[in-house]
C-alpha positions in Angstrom: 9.6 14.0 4.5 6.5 15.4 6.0 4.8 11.8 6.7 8.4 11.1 8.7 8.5 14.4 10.4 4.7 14.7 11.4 5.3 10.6 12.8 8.4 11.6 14.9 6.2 14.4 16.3 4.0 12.2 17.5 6.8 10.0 19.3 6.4 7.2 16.6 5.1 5.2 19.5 1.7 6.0 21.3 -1.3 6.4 18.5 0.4 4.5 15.3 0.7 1.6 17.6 -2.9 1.1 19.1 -4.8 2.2 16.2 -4.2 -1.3 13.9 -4.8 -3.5 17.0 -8.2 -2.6 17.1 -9.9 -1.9 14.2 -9.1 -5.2 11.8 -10.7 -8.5 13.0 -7.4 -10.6 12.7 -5.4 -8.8 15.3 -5.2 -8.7 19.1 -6.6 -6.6 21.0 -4.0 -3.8 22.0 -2.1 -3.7 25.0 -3.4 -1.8 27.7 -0.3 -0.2 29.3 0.0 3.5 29.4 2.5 3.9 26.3 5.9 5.6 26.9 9.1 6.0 26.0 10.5 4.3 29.2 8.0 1.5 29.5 7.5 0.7 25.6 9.2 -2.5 24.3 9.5 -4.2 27.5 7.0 -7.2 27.2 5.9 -9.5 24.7 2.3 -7.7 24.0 4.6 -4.4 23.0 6.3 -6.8 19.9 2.9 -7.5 18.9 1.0 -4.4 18.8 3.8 -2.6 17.0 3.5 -5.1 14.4 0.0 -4.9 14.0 0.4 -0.8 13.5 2.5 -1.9 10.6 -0.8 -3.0 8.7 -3.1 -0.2 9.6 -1.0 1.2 6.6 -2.8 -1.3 4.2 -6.0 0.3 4.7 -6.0 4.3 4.0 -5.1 4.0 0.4 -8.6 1.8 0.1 -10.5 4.5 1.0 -13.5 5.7 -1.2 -16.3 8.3 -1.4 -17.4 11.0 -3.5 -13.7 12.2 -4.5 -13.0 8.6 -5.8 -10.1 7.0 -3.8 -6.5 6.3 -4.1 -6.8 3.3 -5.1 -8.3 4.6 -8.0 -4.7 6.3 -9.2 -3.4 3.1 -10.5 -6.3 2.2 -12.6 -7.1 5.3 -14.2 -3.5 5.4 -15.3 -4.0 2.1 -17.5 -6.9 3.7 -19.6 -8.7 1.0 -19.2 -11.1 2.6 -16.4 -13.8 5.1 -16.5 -15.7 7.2 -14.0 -19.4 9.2 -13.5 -18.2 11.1 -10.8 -17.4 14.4 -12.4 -16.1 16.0 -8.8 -13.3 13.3 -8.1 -10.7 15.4 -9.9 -7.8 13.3 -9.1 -9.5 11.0 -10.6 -10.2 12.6 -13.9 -6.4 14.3 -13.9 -4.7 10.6 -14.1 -7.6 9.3 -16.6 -7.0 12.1 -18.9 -2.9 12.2 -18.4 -3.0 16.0 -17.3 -2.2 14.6 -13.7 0.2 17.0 -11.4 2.1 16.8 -8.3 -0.9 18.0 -5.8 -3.3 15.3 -6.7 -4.1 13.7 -3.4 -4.7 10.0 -4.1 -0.4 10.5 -4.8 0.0 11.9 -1.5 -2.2 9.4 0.8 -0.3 6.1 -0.8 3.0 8.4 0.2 2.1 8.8 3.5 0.7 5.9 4.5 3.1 3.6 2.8 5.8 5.5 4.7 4.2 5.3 7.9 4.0 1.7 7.6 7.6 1.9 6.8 8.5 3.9 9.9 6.9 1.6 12.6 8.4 -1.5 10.9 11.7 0.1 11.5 10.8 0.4 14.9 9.6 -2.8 15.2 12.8 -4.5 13.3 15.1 -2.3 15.4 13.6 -2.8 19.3 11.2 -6.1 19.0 14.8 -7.8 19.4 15.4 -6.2 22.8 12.0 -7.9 24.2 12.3 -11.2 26.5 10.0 -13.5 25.1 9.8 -16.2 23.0 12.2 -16.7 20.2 9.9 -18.3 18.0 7.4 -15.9 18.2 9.6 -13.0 17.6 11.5 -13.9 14.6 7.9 -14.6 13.1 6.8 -10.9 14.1 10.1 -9.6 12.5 9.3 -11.6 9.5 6.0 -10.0 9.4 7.3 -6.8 9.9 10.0 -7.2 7.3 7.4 -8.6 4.8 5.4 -5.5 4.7 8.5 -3.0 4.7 9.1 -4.9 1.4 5.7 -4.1 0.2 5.5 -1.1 1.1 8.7 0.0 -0.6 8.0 -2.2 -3.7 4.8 0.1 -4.7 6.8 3.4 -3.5 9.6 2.4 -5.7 7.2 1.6 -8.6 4.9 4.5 -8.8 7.2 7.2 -7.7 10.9 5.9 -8.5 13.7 8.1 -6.8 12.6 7.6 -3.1 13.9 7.8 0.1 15.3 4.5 1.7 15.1 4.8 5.1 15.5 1.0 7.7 15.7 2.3 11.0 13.8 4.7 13.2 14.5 8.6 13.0 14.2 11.1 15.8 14.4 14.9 14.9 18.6 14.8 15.3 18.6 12.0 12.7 20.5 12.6 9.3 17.8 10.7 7.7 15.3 12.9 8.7 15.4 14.6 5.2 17.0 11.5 3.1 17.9 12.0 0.1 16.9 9.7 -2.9 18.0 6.0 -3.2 19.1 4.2 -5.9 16.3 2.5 -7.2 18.3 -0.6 -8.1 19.2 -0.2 -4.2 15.7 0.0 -3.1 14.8 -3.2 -4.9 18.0 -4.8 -3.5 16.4 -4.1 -0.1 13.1 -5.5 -0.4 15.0 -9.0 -1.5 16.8 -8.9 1.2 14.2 -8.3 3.4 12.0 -11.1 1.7 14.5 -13.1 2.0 14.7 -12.5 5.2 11.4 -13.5 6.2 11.2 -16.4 4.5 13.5 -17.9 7.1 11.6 -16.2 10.0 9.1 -19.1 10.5 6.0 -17.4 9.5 3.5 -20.5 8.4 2.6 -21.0 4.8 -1.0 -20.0 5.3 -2.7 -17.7 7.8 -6.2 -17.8 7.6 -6.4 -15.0 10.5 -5.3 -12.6 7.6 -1.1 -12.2 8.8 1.5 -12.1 6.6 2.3 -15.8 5.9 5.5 -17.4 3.9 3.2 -18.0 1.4 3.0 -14.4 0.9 6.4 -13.6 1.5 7.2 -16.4 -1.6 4.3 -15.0 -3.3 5.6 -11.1 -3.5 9.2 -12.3 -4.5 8.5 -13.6 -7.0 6.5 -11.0 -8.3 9.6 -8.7 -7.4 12.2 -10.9 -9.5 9.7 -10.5 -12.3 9.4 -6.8 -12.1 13.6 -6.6 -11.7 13.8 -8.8 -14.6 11.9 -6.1 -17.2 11.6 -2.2 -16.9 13.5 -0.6 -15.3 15.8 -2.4 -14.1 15.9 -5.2 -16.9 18.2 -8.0 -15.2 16.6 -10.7 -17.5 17.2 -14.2 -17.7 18.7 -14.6 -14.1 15.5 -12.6 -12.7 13.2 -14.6 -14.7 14.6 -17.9 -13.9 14.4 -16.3 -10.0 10.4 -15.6 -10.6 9.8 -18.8 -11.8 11.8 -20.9 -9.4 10.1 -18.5 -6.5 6.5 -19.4 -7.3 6.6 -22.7 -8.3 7.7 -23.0 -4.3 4.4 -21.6 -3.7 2.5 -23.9 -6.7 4.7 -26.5 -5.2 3.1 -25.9 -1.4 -0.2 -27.5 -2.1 -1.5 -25.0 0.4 -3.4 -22.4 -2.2 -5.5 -23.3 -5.2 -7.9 -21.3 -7.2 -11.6 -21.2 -6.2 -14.1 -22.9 -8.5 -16.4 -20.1 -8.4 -15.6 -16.3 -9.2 -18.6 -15.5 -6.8 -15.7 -16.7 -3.6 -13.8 -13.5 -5.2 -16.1 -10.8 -3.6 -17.4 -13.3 -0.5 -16.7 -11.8 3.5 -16.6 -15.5 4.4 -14.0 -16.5 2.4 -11.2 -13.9 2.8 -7.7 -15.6 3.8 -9.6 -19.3 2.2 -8.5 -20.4 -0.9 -6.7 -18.8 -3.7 -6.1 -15.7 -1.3 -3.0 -15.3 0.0 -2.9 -12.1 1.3 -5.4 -9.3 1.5 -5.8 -6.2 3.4 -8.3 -6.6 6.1 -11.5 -5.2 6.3 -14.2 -6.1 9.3 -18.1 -4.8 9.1 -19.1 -2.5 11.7 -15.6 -2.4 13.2 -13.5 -0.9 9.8 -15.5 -1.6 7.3 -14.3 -1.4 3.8 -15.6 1.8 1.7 -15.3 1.1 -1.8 -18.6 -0.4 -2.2 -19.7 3.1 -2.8 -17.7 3.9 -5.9 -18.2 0.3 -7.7 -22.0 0.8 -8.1 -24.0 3.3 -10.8 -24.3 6.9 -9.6 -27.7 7.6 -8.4 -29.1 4.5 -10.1 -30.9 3.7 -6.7 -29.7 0.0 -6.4 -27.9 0.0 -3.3 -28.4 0.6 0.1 -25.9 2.9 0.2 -27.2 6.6 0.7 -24.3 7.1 -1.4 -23.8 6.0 -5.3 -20.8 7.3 -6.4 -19.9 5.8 -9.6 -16.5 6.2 -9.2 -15.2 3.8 -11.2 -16.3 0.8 -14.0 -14.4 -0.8 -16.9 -14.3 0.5 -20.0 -16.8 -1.2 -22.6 -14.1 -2.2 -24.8 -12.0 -3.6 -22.7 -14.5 -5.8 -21.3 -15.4 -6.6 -25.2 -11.6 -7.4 -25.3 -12.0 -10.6 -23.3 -12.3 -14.0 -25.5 -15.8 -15.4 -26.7 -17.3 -17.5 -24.4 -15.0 -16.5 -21.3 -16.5 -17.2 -18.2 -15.4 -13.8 -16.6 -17.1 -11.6 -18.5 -20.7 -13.6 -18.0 -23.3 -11.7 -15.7 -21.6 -11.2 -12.1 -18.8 -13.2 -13.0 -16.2 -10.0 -12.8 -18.6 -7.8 -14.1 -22.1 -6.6 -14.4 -24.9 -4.8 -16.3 -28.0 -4.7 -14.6 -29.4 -4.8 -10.6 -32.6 -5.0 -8.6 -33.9 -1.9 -7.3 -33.6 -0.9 -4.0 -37.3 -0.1 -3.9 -38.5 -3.2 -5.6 -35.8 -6.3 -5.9 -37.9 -7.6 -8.1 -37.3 -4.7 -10.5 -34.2 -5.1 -12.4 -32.4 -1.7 -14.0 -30.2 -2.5 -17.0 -27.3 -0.6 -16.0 -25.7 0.8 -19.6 -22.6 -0.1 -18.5 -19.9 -2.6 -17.1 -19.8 -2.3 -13.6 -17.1 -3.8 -11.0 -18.7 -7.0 -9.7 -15.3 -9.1 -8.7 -15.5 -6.5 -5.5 -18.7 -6.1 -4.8 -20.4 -7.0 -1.6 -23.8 -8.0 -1.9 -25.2 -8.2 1.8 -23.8 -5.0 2.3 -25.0 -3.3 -0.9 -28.5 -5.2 -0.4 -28.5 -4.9 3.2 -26.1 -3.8 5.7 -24.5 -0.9 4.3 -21.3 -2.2 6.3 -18.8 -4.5 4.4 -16.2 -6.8 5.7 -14.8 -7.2 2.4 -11.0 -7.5 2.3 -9.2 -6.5 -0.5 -7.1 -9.3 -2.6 -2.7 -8.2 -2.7 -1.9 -11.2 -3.5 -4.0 -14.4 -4.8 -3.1 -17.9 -6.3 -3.9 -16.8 -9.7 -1.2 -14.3 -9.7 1.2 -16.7 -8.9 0.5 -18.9 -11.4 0.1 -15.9 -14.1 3.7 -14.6 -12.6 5.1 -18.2 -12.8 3.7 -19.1 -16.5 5.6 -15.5 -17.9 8.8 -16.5 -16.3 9.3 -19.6 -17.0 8.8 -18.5 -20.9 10.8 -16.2 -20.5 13.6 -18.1 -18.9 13.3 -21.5 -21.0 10.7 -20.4 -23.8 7.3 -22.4 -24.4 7.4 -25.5 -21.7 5.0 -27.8 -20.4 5.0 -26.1 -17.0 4.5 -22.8 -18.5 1.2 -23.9 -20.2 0.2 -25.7 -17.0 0.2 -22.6 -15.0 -1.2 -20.8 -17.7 -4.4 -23.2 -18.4 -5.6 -23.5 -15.1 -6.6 -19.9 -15.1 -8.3 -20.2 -18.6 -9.7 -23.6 -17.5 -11.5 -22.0 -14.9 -12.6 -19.0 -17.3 -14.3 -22.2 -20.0 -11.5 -21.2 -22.5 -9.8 -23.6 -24.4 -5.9 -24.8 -23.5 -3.2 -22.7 -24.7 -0.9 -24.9 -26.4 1.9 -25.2 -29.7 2.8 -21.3 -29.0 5.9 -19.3 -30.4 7.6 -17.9 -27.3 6.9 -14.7 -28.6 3.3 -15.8 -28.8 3.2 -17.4 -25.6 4.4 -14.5 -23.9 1.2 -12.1 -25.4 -1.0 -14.8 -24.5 0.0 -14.5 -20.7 -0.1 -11.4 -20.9 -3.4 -11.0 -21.8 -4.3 -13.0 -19.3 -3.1 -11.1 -16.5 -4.2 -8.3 -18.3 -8.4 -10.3 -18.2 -7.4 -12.2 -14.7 -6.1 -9.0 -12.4 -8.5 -6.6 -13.5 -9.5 -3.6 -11.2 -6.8 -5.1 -8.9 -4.2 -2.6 -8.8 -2.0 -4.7 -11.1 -2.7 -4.3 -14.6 -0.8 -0.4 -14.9 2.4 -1.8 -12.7 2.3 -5.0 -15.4 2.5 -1.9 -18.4 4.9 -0.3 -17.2 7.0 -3.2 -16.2 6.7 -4.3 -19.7 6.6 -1.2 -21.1 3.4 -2.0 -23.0 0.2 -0.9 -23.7 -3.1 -3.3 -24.5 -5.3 -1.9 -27.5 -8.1 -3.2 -26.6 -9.6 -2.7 -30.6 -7.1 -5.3 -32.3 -6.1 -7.3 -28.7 -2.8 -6.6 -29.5 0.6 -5.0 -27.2 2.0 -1.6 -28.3 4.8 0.3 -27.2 3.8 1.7 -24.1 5.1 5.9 -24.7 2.7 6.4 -27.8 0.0 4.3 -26.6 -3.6 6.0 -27.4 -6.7 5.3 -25.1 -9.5 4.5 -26.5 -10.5 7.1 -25.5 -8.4 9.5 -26.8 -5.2 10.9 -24.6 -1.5 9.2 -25.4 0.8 8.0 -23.0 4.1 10.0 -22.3 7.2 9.4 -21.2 6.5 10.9 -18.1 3.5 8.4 -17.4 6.2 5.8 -16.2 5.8 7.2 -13.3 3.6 9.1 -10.6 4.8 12.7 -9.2 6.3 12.9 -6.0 3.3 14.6 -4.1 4.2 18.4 -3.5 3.8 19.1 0.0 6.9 16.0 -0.2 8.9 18.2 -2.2 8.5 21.6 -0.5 9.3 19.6 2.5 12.1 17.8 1.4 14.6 19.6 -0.6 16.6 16.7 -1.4 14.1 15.2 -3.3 13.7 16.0 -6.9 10.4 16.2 -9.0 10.2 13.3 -11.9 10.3 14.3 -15.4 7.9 15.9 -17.3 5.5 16.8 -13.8 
């Protein structure tokens, strides 16, 4: 793989391992030592600062400007998402399902995602060499296995047949061009390693932005969901799995949903509350970018110098939501209309639903430098993940709706209650669908169910055969992303997925 080889020619060591330590505002600052070979993994600061290169990873595929961002991919690929920036071609191949194998939002997530993969490898296979102390080291190889198991659980989702490599590779190593894995294999992994770190004493919470064991719990049970449908479709066992996994977390008292929606998009309360893990952003140090592409194009309401549009919900989709729901009021999760930069006493109605849920006013007023983190996993979720599962596993229960209606209590809806389980399940679906918006969930959700949402009559369709509104229908081929090309060419074990 070329994100493997061009790593190993950097001796997988000296830059990947200082370049995390000092750019988020949660980590340590990195060791001083003059990094080699010899010297490395020798002292407790060495365990640390490998780990923290492990979640520099987090933070590439967030990057945005005027040829959109890979974040973007996801989203575009639901149909639920438009765009004003006519030169963000990646963009506009996924939205319009004519995407191909060079598109270069595929090929950042690839090689960062495996870059985070190959220095937790290195820190799972040497941190245990260090002299220091015990505790602290089985909670840095919890970490460290944690965010393997991320990383591989959106590889194995978007792209499918992929590489399973767990420890480090040199250029004499038969992984160095590994074939693909199982994907039944790859998921079996990322329990494992899950499982793993829950019993590496990580803390439920971790307000400085680590990877806690309420994440850990969190993203399990969002992974026995996903093996319980598409494509692996375990069923009932997996379902009763999800649900068992995040009531522990419901069960924890440690996370609960914020009163407010405006706490959704504010600096000061990132790792607070319902957030229980989120890639870290600092202003002025590494700030976050997408602030650019989540405002009009060249409506001159931001401070930015640059107004991208990149991206903003589709009008019917946001007309999708119930009557009366609290998200879809003014700069709830969305919005229509802003101050001027030249006069904020001016207000510009907009035309269209913009993303408000991430939007950083101080920066977009002010600053032009956003510590903004970006929400992985958040309390919502969890309940969302656990009212699905547990209708799935012992159909319409009191538990079910419980989890359920406290994220439509918040939103001013009315309780779900006296459902079919057939019902039931559409309803929570929906509400993932409303909840999760614009947060890289909604497309891995469709194609785990193999559904679509038509966002006309609110109902689910089968997922090949689902129109956009605006026109293009899904494929087979849509169930997954292309393995990037410059992968292929360098790689001749892997093979290019169907129909790409």
């Amino acid at each position: 793989m070329k994100s493997i080889q061009l790593y190993i020619k950097k001796i997988s060591l000296v830059s990947l391992l200082v370049m995390a330590a000092s750019c988020a505002d949660f980590l340590d600052e990195s060791d001083k030592s003059n990094f080699t070979l010899d010297k490395y993994f020798t002292k407790p600061e060495h365990a640390k600062s490998v780990v923290n290169s492990i979640y520099e990873s987090l933070q590439p595929v967030m990057s945005s400007g005027f040829g959109g961002g890979p974040w973007m991919m996801v989203e575009f690929a639901t149909g639920l998402a438009d765009t004003e920036l006519g030169q963000a071609q990646n963009s506009l191949f996924v939205k319009d399902l004519v995407n191909n194998s060079d598109n270069g939002y595929g090929q950042t997530i690839w090689t960062s995602y495996y870059k985070g993969i190959a220095n937790a490898n290195i820190a799972i296979a040497r941190i245990p060499e260090i002299t220091m102390d015990e505790a602290e080291k089985q909670k840095l190889i919890g970490e460290a296995k944690f965010l393997r198991a991320y990383y591989y659980f959106n590889l194995v989702r978007i792209f499918g047949n992929i590489p399973l490599t767990l420890e480090p590779i040199d250029l004499t190593s038969e992984d160095l061009f590994a074939p693909p894995a199982n994907p039944e294999d790859v998921y079996n992994q990322i329990v494992q390693d899950l499982q793993e770190a829950e019993g590496s004493g990580l803390p439920m919470r971790d307000t400085s932005g680590r990877a806690s064991l309420g994440a850990v719990k969190s993203l399990l049970s969002s992974v026995y969901l996903t093996m319980a449908g598409y494509p692996l479709q375990k069923g009932a066992e997996y379902y009763s799995l999800a649900a068992a996994k995040s009531k522990e977390v419901i069960d924890a008292g440690e996370f609960s949903l914020f009163t407010s929606y405006d706490d959704l998009h504010d600096p000061s309360m990132k790792n607070l509350g319902e957030n229980i893990f989120m890639a870290q952003f600092a202003a002025f140090i590494l700030p976050s970018s997408w602030q650019v592409s989540i405002i009009p194009y060249n409506r001159g309401i931001s401070n930015y110098s640059a107004e991208t549009g990149g991206i903003f919900a589709q009008e019917e989709f946001v007309k999708s939501y119930e009557n009366g729901d609290k998200r879809v009021s003014e700069k709830a999760f969305y919005y229509t209309n802003y101050t001027l930069r030249d006069n904020r006493n001016q207000t510009l109605e907009l035309g269209d639903y913009y993303i408000y849920k991430h939007f950083d006013e101080l920066a977009q007023t002010s600053t032009t430098s956003s510590g903004m983190n970006w929400p992985i996993l958040r309390f919502a979720e969890v309940l969302l993940i656990h009212a699905e599962a547990s209708n799935e596993a012992n159909g319409p229960n009191n538990e079910a709706y419980a989890a359920v209606n406290k994220v439509r209590e918040r939103a001013e809806l009315p309780a779900l209650s006296g459902l079919s389980k057939d019902d039931l399940r559409e309803a929570i679906w929906r509400e993932k669908f409303h909840e999760l918006s614009y947060e890289n969930k909604t497309w891995f959700d469709m194609v785990r169910i193999r559904k679509g949402f038509n966002v006309k009559t609110r109902e689910f369709e089968d997922y090949v055969g689902h129109q956009f509104v605006y026109g293009p229908t899904l494929k087979e081929r849509e169930l997954l992303f292309p393995i990037p090309t410059a992968e292929i060419r360098n790689n001749k074990n892997l093979v290019q997925n169907a129909g790409y």
